[in-house]
C-alpha positions as CSV (number, residue, x, y, z in Angstrom):
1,X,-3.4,10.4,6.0
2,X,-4.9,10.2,2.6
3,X,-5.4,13.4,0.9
4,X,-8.1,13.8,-2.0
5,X,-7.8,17.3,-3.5
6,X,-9.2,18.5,-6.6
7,X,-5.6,19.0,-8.1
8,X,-4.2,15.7,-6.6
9,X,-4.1,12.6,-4.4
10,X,-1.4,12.1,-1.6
11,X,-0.8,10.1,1.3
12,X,0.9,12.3,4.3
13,X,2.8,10.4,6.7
14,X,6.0,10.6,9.3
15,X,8.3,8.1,8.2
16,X,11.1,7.5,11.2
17,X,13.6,9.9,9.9
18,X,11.0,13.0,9.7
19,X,10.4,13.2,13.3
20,X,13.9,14.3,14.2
21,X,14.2,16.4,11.1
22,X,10.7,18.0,11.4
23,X,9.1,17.3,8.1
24,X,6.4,15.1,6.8
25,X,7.0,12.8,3.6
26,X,3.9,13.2,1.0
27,X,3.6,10.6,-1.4
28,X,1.8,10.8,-4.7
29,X,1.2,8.2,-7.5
30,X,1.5,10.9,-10.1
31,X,4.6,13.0,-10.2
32,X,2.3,16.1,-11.5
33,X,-0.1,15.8,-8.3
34,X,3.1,17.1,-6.2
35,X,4.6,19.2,-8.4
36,X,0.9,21.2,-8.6
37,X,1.2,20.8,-4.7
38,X,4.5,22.7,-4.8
39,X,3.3,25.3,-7.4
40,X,0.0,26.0,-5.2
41,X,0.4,25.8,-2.0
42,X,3.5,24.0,-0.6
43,X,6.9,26.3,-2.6
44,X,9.1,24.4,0.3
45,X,8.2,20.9,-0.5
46,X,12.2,19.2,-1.2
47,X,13.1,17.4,-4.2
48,X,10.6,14.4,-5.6
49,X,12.2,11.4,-5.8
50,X,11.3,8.6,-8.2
51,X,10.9,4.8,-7.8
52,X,11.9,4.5,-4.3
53,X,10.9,1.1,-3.8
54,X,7.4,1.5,-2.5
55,X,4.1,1.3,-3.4
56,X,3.7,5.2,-4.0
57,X,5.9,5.9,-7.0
58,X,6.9,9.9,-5.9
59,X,7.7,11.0,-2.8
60,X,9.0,14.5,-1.7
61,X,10.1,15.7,2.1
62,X,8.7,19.3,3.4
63,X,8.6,20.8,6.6
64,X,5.7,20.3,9.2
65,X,4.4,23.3,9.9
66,X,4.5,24.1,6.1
67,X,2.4,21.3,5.0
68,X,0.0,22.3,7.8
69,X,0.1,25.7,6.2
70,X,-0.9,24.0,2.7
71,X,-3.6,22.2,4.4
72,X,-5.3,25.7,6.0
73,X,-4.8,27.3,2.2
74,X,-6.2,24.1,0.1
75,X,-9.8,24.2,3.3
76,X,-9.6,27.8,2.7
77,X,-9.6,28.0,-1.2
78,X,-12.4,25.7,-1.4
79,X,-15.3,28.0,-3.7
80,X,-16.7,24.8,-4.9
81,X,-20.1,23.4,-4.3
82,X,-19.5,19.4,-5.9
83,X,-15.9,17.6,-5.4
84,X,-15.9,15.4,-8.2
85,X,-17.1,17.7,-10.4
86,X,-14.1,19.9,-9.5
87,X,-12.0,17.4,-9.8
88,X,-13.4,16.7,-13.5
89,X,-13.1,20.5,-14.5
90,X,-9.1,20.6,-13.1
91,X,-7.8,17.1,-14.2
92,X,-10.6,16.0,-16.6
93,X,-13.1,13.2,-16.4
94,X,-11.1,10.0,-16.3
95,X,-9.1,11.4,-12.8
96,X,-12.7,12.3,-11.4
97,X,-14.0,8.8,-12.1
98,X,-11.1,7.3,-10.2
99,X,-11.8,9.3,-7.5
100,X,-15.8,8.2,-7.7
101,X,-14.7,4.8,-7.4
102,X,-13.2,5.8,-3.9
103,X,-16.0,7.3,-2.9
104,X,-18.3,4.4,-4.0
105,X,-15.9,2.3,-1.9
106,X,-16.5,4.2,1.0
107,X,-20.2,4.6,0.8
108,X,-20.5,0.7,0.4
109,X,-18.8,1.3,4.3
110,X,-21.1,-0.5,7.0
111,X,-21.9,2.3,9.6
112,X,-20.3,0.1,12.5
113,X,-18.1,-2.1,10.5
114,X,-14.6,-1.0,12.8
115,X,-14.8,0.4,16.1
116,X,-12.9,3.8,16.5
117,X,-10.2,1.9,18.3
118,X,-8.8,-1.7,17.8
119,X,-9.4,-3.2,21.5
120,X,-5.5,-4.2,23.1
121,X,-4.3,-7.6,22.8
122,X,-4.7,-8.2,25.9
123,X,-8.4,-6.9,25.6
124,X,-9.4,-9.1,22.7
125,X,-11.7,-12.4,23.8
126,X,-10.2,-15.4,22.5
């Protein structure tokens, strides 16, 4: 899941050894984006590592239920009536305009261009 926050961008997902340990690994491509995560809303996020060989430069490990928790606070401390303009008053313009490139990306987005769900492989026509 892609995350867009006034204070940061992240990419949530379950890598294979999260699901037996319980956690979710949340990747940022700015080392400040999870350390403001930590200091706001997540305190038991684990250690950020650097320059794991991906494409998102940090990643950090936290618990499930606690990163749900973060999600409830970050919906429930929303007092904000314009998103980018947040964005621009917490990490300045330049961040914002990154994110308004996103958004123009996604409002270029044909209505119907990808069905909810892919059909099977067995259900595709030839």
């Amino acid at each position: 899941m892609w995350l867009m926050t006034p204070s940061g961008f992240f990419s949530i997902v379950q890598k294979p050894e999260d699901e037996q340990a319980g956690t979710l690994t949340i990747r940022a491509r700015v080392r400040g984006d999870l350390e403001r995560l930590r200091k706001t809303c997540l305190p038991g996020m684990g250690e950020i590592v650097a320059n794991a060989g991906t494409d998102y430069r940090y990643r950090a490990r936290a618990p499930r239920a606690e990163v749900a928790s973060a999600m409830a606070k970050i919906v429930n401390d929303i007092q904000y009536g314009n998103f980018k303009d947040e964005v621009a008053r917490e990490q300045g313009k330049e961040r914002a305009g990154f994110y308004g490139e996103v958004w123009q990306a996604l409002y270029d987005l044909p209505d119907d261009a990808v069905p909810a769900k892919a059909p099977s492989a067995a259900g595709r026509r030839p």
